[in-house]
C-alpha positions as CSV (number, residue, x, y, z in Angstrom):
1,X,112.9,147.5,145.2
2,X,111.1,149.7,147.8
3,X,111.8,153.0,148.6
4,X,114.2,153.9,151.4
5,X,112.1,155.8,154.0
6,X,114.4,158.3,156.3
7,X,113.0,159.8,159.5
8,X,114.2,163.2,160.3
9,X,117.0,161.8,162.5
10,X,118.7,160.1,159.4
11,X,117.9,162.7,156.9
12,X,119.7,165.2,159.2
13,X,122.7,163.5,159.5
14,X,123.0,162.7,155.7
15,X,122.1,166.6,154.8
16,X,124.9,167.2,157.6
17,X,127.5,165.5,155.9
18,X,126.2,166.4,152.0
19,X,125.3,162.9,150.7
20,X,122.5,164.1,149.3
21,X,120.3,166.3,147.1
22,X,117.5,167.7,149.0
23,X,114.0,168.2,146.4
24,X,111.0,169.4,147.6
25,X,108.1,168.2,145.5
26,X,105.7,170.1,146.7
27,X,104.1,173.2,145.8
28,X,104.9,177.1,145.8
29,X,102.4,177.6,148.0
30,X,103.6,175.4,150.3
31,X,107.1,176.0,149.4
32,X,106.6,179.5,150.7
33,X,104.9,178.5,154.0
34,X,107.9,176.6,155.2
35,X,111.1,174.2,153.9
36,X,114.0,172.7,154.9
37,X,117.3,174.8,154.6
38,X,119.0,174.2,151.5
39,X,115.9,171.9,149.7
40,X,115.2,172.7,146.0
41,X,111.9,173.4,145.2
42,X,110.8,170.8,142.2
43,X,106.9,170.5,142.3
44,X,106.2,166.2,141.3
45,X,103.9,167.3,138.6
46,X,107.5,168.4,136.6
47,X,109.2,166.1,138.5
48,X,107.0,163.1,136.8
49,X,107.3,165.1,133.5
50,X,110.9,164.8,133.2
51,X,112.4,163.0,135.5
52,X,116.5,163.4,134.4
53,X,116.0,167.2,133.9
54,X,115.6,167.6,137.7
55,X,117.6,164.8,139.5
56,X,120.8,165.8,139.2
57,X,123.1,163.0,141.1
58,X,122.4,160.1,142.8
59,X,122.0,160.5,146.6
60,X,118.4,162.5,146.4
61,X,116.2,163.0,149.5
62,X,112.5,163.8,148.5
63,X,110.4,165.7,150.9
64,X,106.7,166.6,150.7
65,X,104.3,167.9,153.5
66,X,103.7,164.4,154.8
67,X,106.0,161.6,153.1
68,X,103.0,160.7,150.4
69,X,104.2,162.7,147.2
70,X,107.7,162.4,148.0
71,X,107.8,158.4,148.3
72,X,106.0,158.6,144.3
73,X,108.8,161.4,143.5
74,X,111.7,158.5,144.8
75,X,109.8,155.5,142.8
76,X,110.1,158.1,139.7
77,X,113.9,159.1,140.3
78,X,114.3,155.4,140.7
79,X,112.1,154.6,137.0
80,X,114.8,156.9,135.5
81,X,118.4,155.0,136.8
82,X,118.9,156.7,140.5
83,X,119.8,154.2,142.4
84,X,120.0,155.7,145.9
85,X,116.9,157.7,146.6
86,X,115.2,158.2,149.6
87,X,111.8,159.6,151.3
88,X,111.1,161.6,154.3
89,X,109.1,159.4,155.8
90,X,106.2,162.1,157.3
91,X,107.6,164.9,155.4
92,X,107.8,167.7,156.7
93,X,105.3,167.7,159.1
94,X,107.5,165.4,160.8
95,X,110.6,167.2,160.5
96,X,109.2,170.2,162.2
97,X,107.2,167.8,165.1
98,X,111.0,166.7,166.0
99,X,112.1,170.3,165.9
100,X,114.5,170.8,163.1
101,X,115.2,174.0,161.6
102,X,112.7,175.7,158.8
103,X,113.2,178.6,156.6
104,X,110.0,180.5,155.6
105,X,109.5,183.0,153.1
């Protein structure tokens, strides 16, 4: 089954109501440039490695810098027995490009 792709629009409103996991997979580097309030920072490279250590529910949002790592990170969550796992779908370049909040730091 494919991937759900969210756009910022949809991923707000589930984050707003707390139907999901948020889980960056992207870097530290890029982690500390810039996220979305309340996202978890789980690199994919760990991610890959151990996929139940990580995901800790179902209902998990991915996020990356564009919507590339993040739609591999949902297909793994998926692998392991997550059954509702989305992507931001342009990451979060397109979060920011609609103007939603980001925490630096």
């Amino acid at each position: 089954m494919p991937v759900t792709r969210l756009g910022p629009c949809e991923a707000c409103h589930l984050l707003a109501r707390g139907e999901v996991d948020l889980v960056d997979v992207r870097e530290l580097r890029e982690w500390l440039g810039g996220r979305i309030p309340g996202a978890r920072l789980v690199p994919l490279g760990r991610l890959v490695a151990d996929p139940r250590a990580h995901c800790h529910r179902d209902g998990i949002l991915f996020v990356c810098a564009h919507g590339v790592r993040s739609l591999e990170a949902a297909a793994v969550a998926e692998g392991a027995g997550f059954s509702q796992v989305y992507s931001l779908d342009g990451g979060l370049a397109a979060w920011t490009a609609e103007g939603f909040p980001v925490e630096r730091g």
